[in-house]
C-alpha positions, 0 to 999 in steps of 0.5 A: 239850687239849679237855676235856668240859663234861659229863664229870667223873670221881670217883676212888673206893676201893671197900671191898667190890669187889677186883676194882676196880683199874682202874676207880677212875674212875667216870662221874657228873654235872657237877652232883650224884650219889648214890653207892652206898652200896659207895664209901665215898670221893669222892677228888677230882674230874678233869676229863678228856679225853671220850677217857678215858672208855674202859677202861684194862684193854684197853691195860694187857693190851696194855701187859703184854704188850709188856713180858713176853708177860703173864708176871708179873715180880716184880723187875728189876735193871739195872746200867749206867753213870751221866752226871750233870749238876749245873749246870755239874757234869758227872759219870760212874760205874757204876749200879745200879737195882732195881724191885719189881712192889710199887712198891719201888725203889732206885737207887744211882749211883757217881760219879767226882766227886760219890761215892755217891747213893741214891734210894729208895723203899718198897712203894705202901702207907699209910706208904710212904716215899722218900728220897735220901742222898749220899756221906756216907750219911745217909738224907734222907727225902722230902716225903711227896707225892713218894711217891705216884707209882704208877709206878716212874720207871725201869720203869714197865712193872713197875708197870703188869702188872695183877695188880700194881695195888694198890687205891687206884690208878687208870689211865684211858686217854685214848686218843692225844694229846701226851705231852711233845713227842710224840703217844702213847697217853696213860695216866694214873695216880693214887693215893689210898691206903687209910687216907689222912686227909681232909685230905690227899686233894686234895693227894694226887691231884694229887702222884700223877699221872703222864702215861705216853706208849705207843709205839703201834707197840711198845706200850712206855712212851717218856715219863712225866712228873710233878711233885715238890716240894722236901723241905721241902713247899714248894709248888713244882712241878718237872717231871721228864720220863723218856724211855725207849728202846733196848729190849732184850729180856731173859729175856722182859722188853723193858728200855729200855737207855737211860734219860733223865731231865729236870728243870724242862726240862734233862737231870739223869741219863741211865743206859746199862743194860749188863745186866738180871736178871729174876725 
């Protein structure tokens, strides 16, 4: 990827401007800017692409529109069926997995062999959390990088409505490039929240990110991928890609039906959605 030696891009939270969720990614110098006195933080330098120096508000309007005609859809539960892959564990069950246009989200699998486990995570905030619990129930909570990620995994499209934004999270558009094995329109986001202490900015900017690939054809998410980092905080990265297709429309809502996710390169769960609740 060719990257622009003049372009950087600062990520700032502005404290007096409400209107600023998709434009956190401002313009400035290689060199040396003096901000305004209206952003009270400098969260982190980006080097992107020349092609996301366009506005992202054009194609999150075309994004929404594609998933729910611009109406706005507060929650979504989809139940289905579940393929687990552990190594040379091979697993199957029912699924079910809720999404909250507030970033909230849960999945609950049921599994022949493994038994119960539940990934979930809070509402995208200072203090928000994640955690996981097996078939004994105990709740493991999450490094708190693996919080951070804008979007919720298995229906990004809820957390991409504008209106459902929160401050602190920024999308830039870098127009159409490979996402994964793919060429999409590349979105991508990153969340640096109100109140984050100093020290954990840098880090909190890289854990975030996210790559969104959008069919150009249906405008609808087809790939996102990210990084996450094991639960003792050891420094690590391990790739998850998620591929979305078979989209059904239900109650207005364009749901995909089938929903795959990928660890470090190998296929770990792969959802069949049979039914989907829209609210």
């Amino acid at each position: 990827m060719q990257f622009s030696a003049t372009t950087i891009y600062i990520f700032v939270l502005s404290a007096l401007t409400s209107d600023s969720w998709h434009f956190p990614l401002l313009k400035a110098s290689a060199t040396k800017k003096r901000l305004s006195p209206t952003w009270i933080l400098v969260l982190g330098l980006i080097a992107l692409p020349a092609a996301g120096q366009t506005s992202a508000s054009a194609i999150l309007s075309q994004v929404a529109n594609a998933f729910s005609a611009g109406k706005p859809v507060s929650q979504v539960q989809l139940n289905g069926s579940a393929n687990w892959y552990a190594g040379s564990l091979e697993d199957s069950g029912t699924a079910t997995l809720t999404a909250s246009s507030t970033g909230a989200a849960q999945m609950q699998l049921s599994l022949a062999k493994t038994g119960s486990w539940t990934e979930s995570q809070s509402d995208i905030g200072m203090g928000m959390t994640c955690q996981w619990a097996g078939n004994d129930g105990t709740a493991h909570p999450g490094d708190v990088m693996n919080c951070l990620r804008p979007a919720v995994w298995f229906l990004p499209s809820i957390s991409l409505q504008p209106t459902a934004i929160p401050a602190g999270v920024g999308v830039a558009d870098l127009g159409t490039g490979p996402v994964g094995s793919g060429t999409y329109r590349h979105l991508q986001t990153q969340a640096v929240l109100p109140g984050m202490p100093n020290e954990l900015l840098s880090r909190s900017v890289e854990a975030s990110t996210t790559d969104l690939g959008i069919d150009p054809t249906t405008t609808l998410p087809s790939v996102l991928r990210y990084q996450v980092h094991p639960d003792n905080g050891a420094n690590v990265d391990i790739p998850i890609e998620i591929r979305y297709s078979n989209y059904q429309k239900v109650n207005g809502a364009e749901i995909p039906f089938l929903i795959q996710r990928y660890v470090n390169g190998s296929l770990q769960l792969e959802i069949q959605v049979n039914s989907a609740q829209i609210s």
